[in-house]
ZADRENMI-887681 format. One record per residue (C-alpha): residue in one letter; x, y negated, z negated. Coordinates in nm, 4 decimals. Layout:
# ZADRENMI-887681
{A,{X,Y,Z}}
...
***
This chain:
# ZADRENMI-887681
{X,{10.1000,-13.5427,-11.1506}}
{X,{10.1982,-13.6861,-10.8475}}
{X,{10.5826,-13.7690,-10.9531}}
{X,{10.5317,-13.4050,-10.9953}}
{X,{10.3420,-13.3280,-10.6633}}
{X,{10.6680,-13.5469,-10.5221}}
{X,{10.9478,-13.3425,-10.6862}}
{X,{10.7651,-13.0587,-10.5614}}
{X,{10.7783,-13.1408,-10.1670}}
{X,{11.1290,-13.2479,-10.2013}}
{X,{11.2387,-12.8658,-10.3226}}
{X,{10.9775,-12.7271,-10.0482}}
{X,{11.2555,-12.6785,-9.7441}}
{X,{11.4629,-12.5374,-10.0387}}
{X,{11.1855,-12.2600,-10.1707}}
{X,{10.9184,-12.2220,-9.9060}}
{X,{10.6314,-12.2995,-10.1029}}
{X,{10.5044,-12.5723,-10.3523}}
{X,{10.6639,-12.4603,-10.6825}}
{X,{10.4021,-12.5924,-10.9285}}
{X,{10.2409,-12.4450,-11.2657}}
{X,{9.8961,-12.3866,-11.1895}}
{X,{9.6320,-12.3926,-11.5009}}
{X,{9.6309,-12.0529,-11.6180}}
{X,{9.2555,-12.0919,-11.7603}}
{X,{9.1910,-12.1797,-11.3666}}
{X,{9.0040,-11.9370,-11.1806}}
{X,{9.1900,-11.9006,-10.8716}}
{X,{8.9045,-11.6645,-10.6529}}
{X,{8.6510,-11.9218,-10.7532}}
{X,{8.8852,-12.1969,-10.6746}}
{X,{9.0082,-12.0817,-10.3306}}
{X,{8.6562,-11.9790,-10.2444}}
{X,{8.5442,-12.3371,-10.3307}}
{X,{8.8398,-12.5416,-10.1223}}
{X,{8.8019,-12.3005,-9.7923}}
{X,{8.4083,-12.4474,-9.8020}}
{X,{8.5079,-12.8030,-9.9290}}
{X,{8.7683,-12.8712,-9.6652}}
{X,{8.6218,-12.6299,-9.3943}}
{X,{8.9138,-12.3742,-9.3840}}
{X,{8.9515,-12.0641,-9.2845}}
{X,{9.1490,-11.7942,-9.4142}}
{X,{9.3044,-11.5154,-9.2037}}
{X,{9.4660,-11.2547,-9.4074}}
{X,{9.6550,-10.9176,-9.2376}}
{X,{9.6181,-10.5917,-9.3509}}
{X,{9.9700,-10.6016,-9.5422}}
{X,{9.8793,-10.8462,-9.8155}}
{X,{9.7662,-10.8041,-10.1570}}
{X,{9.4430,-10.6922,-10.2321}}
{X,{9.2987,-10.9657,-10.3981}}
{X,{9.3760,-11.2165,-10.0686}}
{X,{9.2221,-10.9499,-9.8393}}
{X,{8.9185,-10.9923,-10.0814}}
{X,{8.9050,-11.3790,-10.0249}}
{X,{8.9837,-11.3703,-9.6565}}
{X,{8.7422,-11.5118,-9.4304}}
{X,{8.9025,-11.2439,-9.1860}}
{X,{9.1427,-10.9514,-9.2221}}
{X,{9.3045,-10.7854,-8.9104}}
{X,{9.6071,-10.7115,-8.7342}}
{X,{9.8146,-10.8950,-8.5444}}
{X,{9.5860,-10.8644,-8.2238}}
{X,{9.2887,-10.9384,-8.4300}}
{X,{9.4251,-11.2277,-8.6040}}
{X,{9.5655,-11.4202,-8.2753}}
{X,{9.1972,-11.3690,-8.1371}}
{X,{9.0185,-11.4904,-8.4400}}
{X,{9.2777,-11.7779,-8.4891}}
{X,{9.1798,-11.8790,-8.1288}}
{X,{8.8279,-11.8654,-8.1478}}
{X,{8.7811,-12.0728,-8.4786}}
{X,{8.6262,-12.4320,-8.4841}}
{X,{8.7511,-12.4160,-8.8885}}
{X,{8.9531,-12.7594,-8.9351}}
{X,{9.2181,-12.5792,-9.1290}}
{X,{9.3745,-12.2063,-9.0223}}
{X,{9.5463,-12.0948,-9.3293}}
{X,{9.7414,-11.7720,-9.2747}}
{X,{9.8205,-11.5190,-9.5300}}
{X,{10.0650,-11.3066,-9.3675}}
{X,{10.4252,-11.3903,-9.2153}}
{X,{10.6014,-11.6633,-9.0253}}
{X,{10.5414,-11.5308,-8.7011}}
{X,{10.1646,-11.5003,-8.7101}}
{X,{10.1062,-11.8979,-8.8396}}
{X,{10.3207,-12.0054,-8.5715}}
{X,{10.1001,-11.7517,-8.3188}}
{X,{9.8162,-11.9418,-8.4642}}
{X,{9.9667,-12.2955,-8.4150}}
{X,{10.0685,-12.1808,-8.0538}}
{X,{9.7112,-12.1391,-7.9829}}
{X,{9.5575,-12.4547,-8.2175}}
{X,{9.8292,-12.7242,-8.1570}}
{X,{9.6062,-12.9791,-8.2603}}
{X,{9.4601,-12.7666,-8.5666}}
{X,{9.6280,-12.7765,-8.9365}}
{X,{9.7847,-12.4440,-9.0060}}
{X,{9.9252,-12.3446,-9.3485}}
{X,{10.1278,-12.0811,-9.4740}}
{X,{10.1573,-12.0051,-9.8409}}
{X,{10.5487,-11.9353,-9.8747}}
{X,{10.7582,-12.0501,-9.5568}}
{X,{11.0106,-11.7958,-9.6585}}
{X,{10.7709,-11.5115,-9.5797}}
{X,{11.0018,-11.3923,-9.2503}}
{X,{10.9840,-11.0681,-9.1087}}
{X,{11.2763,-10.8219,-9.0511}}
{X,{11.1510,-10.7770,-8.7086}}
{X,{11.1644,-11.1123,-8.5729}}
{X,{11.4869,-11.1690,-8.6860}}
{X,{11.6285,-10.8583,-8.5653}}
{X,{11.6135,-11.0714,-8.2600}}
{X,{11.7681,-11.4056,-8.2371}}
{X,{11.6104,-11.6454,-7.9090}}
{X,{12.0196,-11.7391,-7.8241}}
{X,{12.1247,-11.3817,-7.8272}}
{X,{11.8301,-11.2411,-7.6447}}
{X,{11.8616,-11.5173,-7.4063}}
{X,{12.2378,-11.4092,-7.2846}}
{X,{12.0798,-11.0032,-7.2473}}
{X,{11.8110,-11.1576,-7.0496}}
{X,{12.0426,-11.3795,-6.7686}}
{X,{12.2359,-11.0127,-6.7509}}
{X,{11.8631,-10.9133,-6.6299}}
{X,{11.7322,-11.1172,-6.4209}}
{X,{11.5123,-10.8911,-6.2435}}
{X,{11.3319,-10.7431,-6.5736}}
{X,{11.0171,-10.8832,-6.6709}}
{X,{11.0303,-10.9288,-7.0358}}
{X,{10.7686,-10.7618,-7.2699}}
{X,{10.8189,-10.8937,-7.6343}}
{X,{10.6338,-10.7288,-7.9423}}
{X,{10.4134,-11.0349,-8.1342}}
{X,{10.6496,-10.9936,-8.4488}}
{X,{10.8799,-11.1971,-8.2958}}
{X,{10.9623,-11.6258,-8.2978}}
{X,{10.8171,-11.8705,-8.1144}}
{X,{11.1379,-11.9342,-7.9579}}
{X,{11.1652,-11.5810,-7.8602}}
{X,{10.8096,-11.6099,-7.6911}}
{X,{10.9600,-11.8220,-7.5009}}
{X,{11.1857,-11.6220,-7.3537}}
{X,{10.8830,-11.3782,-7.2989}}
{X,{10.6575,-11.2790,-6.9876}}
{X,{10.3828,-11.0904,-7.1910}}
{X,{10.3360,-11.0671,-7.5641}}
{X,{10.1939,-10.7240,-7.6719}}
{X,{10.0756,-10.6035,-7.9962}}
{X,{10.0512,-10.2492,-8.1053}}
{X,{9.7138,-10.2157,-8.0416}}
{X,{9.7477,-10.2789,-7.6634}}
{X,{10.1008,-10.2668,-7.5685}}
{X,{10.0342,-9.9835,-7.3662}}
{X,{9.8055,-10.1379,-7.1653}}
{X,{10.0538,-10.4535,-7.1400}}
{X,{10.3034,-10.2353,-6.9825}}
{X,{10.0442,-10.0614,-6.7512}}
{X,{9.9335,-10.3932,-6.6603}}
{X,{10.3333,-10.4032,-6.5212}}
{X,{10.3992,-10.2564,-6.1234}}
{X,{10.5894,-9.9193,-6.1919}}
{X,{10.8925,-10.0399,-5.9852}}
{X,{10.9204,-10.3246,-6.1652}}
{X,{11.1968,-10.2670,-6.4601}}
{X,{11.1056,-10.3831,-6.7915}}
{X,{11.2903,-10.5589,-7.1033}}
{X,{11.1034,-10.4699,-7.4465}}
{X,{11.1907,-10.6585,-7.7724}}
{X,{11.2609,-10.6503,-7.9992}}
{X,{11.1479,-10.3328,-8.1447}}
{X,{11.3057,-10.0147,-8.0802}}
{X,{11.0866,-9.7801,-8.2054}}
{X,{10.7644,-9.9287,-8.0499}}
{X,{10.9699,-9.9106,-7.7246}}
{X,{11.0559,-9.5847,-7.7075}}
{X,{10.7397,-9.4861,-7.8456}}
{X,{10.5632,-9.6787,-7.5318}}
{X,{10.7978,-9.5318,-7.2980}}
{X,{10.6996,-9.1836,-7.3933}}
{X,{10.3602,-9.2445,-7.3892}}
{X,{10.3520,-9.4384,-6.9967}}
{X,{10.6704,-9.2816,-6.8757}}
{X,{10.7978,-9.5723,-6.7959}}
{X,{11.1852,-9.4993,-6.7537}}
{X,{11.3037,-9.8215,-6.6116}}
{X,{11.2519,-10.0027,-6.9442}}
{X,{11.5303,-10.1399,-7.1393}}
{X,{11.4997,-10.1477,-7.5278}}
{X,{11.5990,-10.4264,-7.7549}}
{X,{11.7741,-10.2626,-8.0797}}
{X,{11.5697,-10.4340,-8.3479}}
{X,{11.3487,-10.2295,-8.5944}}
{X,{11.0873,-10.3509,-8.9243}}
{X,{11.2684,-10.2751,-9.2313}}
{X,{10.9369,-10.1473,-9.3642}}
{X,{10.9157,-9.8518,-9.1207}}
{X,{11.2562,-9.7730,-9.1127}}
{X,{11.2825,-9.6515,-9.4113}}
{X,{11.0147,-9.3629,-9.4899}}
{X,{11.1763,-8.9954,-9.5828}}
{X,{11.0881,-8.7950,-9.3471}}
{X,{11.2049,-8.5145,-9.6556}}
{X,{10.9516,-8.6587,-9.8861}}
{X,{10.6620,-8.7151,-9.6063}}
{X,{10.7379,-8.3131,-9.5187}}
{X,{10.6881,-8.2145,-9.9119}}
{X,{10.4371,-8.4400,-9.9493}}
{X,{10.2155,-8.2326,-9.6542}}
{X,{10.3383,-7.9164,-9.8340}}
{X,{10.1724,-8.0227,-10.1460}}
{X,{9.8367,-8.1374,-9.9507}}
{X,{9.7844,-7.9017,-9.6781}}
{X,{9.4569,-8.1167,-9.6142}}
{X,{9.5754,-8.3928,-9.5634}}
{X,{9.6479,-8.6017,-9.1867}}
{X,{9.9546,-8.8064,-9.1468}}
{X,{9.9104,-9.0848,-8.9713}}
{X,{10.1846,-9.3478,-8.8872}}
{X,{10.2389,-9.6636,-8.7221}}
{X,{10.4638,-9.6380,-8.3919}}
{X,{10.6886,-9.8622,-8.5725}}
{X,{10.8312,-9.5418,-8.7326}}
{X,{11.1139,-9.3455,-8.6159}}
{X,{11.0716,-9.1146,-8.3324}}
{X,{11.1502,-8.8525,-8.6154}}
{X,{10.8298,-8.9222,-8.8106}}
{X,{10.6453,-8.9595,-8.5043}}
{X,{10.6531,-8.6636,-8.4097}}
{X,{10.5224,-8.4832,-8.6934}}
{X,{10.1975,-8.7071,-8.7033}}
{X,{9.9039,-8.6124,-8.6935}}
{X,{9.7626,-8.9393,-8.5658}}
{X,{10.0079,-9.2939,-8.4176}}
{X,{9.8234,-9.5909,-8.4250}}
{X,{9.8602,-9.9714,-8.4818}}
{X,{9.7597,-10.0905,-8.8343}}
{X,{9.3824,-10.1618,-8.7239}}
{X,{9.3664,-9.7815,-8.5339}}
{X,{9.4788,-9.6331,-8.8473}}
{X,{9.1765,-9.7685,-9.0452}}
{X,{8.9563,-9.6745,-8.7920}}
{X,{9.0887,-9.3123,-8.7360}}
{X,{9.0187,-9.2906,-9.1017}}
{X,{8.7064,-9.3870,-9.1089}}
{X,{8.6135,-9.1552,-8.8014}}
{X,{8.7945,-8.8728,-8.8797}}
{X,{8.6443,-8.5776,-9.0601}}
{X,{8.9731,-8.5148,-9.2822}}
{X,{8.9380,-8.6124,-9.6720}}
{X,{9.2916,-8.6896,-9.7040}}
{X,{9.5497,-8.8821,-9.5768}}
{X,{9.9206,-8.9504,-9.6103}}
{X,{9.9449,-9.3187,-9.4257}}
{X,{10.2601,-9.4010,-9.3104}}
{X,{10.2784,-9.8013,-9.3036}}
{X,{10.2820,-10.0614,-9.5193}}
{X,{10.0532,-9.9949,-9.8280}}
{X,{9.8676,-10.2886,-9.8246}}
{X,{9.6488,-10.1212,-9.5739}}
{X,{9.5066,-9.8280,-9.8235}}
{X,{9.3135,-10.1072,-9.9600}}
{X,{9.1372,-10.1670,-9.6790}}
{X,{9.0768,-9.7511,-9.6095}}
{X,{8.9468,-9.7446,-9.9559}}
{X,{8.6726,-9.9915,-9.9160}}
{X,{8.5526,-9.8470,-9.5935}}
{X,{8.5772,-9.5037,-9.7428}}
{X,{8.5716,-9.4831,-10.0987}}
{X,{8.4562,-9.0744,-10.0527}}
{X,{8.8659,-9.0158,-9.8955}}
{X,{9.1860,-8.9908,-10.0519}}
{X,{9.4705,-9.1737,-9.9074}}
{X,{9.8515,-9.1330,-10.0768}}
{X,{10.1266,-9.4107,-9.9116}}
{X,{10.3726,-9.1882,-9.7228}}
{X,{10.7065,-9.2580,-9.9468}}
{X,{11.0198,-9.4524,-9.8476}}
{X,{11.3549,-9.3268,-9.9128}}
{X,{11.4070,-9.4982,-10.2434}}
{X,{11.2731,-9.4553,-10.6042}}
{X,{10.9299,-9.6183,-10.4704}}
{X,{10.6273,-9.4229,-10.4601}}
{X,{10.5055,-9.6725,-10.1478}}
{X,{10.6435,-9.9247,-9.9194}}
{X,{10.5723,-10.2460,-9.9550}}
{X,{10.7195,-10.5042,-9.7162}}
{X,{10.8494,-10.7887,-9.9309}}
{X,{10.8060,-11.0429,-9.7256}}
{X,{10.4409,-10.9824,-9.7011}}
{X,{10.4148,-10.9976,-10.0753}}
{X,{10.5799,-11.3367,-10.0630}}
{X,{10.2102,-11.5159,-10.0783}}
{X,{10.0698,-11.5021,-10.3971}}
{X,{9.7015,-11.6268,-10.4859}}
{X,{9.8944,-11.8872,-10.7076}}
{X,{10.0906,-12.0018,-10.3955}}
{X,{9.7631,-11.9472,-10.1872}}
{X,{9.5699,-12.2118,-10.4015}}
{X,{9.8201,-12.4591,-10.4144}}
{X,{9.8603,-12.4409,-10.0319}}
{X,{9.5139,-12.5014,-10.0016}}
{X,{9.5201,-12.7210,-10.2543}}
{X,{9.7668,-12.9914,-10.1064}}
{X,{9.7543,-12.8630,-9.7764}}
{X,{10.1295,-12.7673,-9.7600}}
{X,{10.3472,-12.6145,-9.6401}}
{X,{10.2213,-12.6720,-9.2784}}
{X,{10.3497,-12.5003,-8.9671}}
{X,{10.5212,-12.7583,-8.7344}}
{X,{10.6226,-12.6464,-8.3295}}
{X,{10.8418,-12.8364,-8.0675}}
{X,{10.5131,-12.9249,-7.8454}}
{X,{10.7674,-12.8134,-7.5670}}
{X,{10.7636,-12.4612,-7.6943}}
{X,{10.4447,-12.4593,-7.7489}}
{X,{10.3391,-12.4788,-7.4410}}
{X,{10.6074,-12.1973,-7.3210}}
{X,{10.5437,-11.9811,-7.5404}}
{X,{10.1221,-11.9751,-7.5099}}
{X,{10.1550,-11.9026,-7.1579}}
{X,{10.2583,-11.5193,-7.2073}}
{X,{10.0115,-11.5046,-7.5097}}
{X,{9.7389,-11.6186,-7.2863}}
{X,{9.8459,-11.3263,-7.0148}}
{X,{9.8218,-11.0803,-7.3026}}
{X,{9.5129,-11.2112,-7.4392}}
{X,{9.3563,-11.1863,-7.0883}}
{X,{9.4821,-10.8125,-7.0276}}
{X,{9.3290,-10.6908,-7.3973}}
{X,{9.0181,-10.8845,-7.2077}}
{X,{9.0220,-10.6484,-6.9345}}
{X,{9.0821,-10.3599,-7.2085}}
{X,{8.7956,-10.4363,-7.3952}}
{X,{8.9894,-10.4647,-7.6829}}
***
């Protein structure tokens, strides 16, 4: 087993994750459950993943609500179901802790929409901008960054800003133009990145889709196009959306984001009826593939032999906490 357990680390940096069989007569719930308490772990899993991690999470969230819980935890062990950019968010802010991520290969579109050396060159070009950058982006990129926002309070980030003061926002389009709209802020200059995942719903097929459910609410992430946007009924981050479902008085809704969330709107209300707004494919919903990346196979063998770990430049780390910190301290403030 361990010639095996060897073979397997040395094709890690090729696959991302420990590529070993795992007993199929193995229990995997029970067996997760067992090493989180064993080796005092905890488990953050985002809205996006598959239902049966949410289910074992010790914490499901989004991005906002994962950095804060990842912060807060005495656990000996953070291990993040989600993407790359949210266990190094969680290293940022435990340097000394352990943090694990299933598959290493479990990028987001996003973040590398925006390469740190590109985005470096825009920035000298503005050297008067402060720079807001969305959390789906890299460490290195954080870097780079004067506040990190999420969707759930970049609009108070960019309130938090003096309204002279011009303003870079990275790397996602959509959420930029979005927050202009919604603060007026003008003087803000918009990185042209955009998530795969939200790019790609038909606005044709969301229209027909309201046609056939006259009921029904859309509601939609503000990572979608302006287009889609604007025939919403509801924009939220991933965490608003559940809430505005459980709060609203509408028995349907067509959700426009990633479908891992209608697992989570199910279990808080099982009475409602909630249909994944379609992509412009031959899929009925949109799944983000790199959130489907972790597996509970590649889960318990993370857990299991504690790999693959998260590693950070100490140098960067302590760059890029400082503009977590200053949006940590303005959701604070927010109450959120």
């Amino acid at each position: 087993m361990q010639d095996t357990l060897n073979f397997a680390k040395q094709r890690l940096e090729k696959n991302g994750y420990l590529d070993l069989d795992v007993d199929p007569t193995l229990d995997l719930m029970e067996a997760i459950t067992k090493l989180k308490k064993e080796k005092n772990m905890i488990l953050l899993a985002h809205y996006y993943q598959e239902s049966e991690i949410q289910d074992l999470a010790d914490y499901v969230g989004d991005s906002l609500q994962l950095a804060q819980m990842a912060e807060k935890t005495d656990a000996d062990i953070i291990v993040f179901a989600g993407v790359h950019f949210m266990a190094e968010t969680a290293k940022i802010l435990n340097p000394s802790k352990k943090v694990l991520l299933p598959d290493l290969k479990a990028g987001c579109s996003l973040a590398e929409s925006c390469p740190a050396p590109l985005f470096a060159k825009y920035k000298e070009q503005h050297p008067d901008h402060v720079v807001v950058s969305y959390i789906n982006c890299t460490a290195a990129l954080k870097t780079l960054t004067d506040i990190v926002c999420t969707s759930s309070n970049a609009k108070y980030v960019i309130n938090s800003i003096p309204e002279e003061t011009p303003i870079i926002f990275a790397p996602d389009k959509n959420l930029g133009a979005y927050l202009q709209k919604e603060t007026g802020r003008e003087n803000m200059l918009l990185w042209n990145g955009a998530c795969m995942v939200h790019e790609i719903f038909s606005h044709e097929k969301i229209v027909k889709l309201k046609l056939r459910h006259p009921n029904a609410k859309f509601i939609a992430h503000p990572e979608c196009e302006p287009h889609l946007l604007e025939i919403a009924d509801y924009i939220g981050s991933t965490s608003g959306l559940l809430k505005y479902t459980q709060n609203d008085d509408a028995t349907e809704f067509i959700v426009g984001t990633e479908a891992g969330i209608l697992h989570q709107m199910q279990q808080k209300s099982p009475e409602k009826t909630f249909i994944p707004a379609p992509p412009d494919n031959m899929c009925a919903c949109n799944d983000c593939p790199h959130m489907k990346l972790n597996t509970l196979e590649k889960l318990y063998l993370c857990m299991e032999h504690e790999l693959p770990e998260i590693h950070i430049d100490p140098a960067i780390i302590e760059r890029a906490k400082l503009p977590i910190d200053r949006m940590m301290e303005i959701s604070a403030k927010a109450g959120l």
